[in-house]
C-alpha positions, 0 to 999 in steps of 0.5 A: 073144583069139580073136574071129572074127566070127559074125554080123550082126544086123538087125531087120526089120518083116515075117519072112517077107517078109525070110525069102523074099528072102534064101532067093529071091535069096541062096539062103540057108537057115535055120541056126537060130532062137530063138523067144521070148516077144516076139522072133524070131531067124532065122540065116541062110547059104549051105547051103555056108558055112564053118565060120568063115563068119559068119551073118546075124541077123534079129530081128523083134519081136512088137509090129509096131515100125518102124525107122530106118535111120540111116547109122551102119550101111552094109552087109552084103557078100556074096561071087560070083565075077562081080558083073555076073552076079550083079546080072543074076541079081538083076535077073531075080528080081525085086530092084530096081535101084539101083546096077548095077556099071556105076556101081560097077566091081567091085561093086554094090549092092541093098536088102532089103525093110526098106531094108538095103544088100547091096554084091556084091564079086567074091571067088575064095574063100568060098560064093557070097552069102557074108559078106564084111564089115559096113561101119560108119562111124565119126567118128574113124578113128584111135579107131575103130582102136584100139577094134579092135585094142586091144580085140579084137586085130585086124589091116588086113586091107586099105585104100583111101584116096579124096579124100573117105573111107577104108576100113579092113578088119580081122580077127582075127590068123590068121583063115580066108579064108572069115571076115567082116572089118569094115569102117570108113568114115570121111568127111573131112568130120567128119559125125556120124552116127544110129545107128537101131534097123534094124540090130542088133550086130555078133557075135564068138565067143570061146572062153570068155563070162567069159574073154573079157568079163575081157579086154574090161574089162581092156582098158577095154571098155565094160561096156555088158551084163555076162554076168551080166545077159544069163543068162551065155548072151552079153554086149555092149560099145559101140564109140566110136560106140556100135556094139553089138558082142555076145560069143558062144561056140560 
């Protein structure tokens, strides 16, 4: 199954605040929006993204709701060629300080306005403030894994084993540089996590919807939203700790 990551998606609770800090601070551009009865979806990217880069998903819900965050979600990563420049240039806008690289040598992170975590990695590829990876943290490394590779055909694309937690990157087999990976971290410790409602899905774009969700069932995927329930335009499964992780085509 071919199934680059498309996008990311988080919910926020004011639009066009979200919109002007990430076209301020991340020079992002608006790629396409889907207006609907009770929702908005905003996709956002570099003006410069690869054609196999992924996008950022904002959804805001028309009936002024709140979110919580939860910890089951992490962060989104975003790419720059010099983290202590980049986290600078945040800092000169106007972006709150709150883990600086000399905390974190070789990235750092910030918050958007809703509380979302964007860690800064140093990467010699890809459009500046592009995605690099989304980061979930998972109960069982080894289920976490296998959901990965067995489902979607994902390879490690890199690791980091520490004293208290590991990192796993993985990514479809063959996929361009300039792709998104995600990233699995589990704790040693067997915390549980929430999931929250302030992030959204992970997308992955298959070449055909009922192709690819055959191949979900087949490879006993959660039938979580079938494309028949969702108008045949996309689908959803779950991941074993109930990640949503959405099916879209081109």
């Amino acid at each position: 199954m071919d199934a680059t990551l498309d996008h990311t998606m988080m919910r926020v609770e004011d639009l066009e605040e979200s919109l002007e800090w990430y076209t301020t601070h991340l020079d992002y551009e608006e790629k396409g929006r889907w207006e609907a009865d009770t929702f908005t979806n905003v996709f956002l990217g570099p003006e410069d993204v690869h054609d196999d880069g992924a996008l950022l998903e904002l959804t805001y819900n028309h009936d002024g709701r709140e979110y919580t965050m939860g910890d089951a979600w992490g962060h989104i990563a975003v790419r720059v060629e010099d983290v202590e420049a980049a986290y600078e240039e945040l800092m000169d806008g106007g972006v709150a300080d709150y883990r600086p690289p000399a905390e974190n040598p070789g990235y750092a992170f910030v918050r958007d306005p809703d509380g979302h975590e964007v860690e800064i990695v140093e990467r010699d590829h890809g459009a500046r403030w592009s995605l690099d990876h989304t980061m979930l943290r998972v109960e069982d490394a080894d289920e976490a894994l296998g959901f990965w590779s067995r489902k979607f055909g994902y390879r490690p694309a890199g690791r980091w084993e520490a004293d208290t937690f590991a990192n796993y990157f993985l990514e479809p087999d063959g996929a361009a540089e300039e792709a998104m990976s995600v990233e699995l971290t589990y704790n040693y410790d067997g915390r549980s996590y929430e999931l929250g409602d302030a992030w959204g899905h992970l997308a992955v774009e298959v070449e055909d919807l009922e192709d690819g969700w055959a191949t979900l069932m087949q490879r006993e995927a959660a039938d979580y939203r079938d494309p028949a329930s969702c108008d045949h335009r996309y689908a959803f499964t779950t991941d074993q700790d109930g990640h949503e992780v959405e099916l879209v085509t081109a």
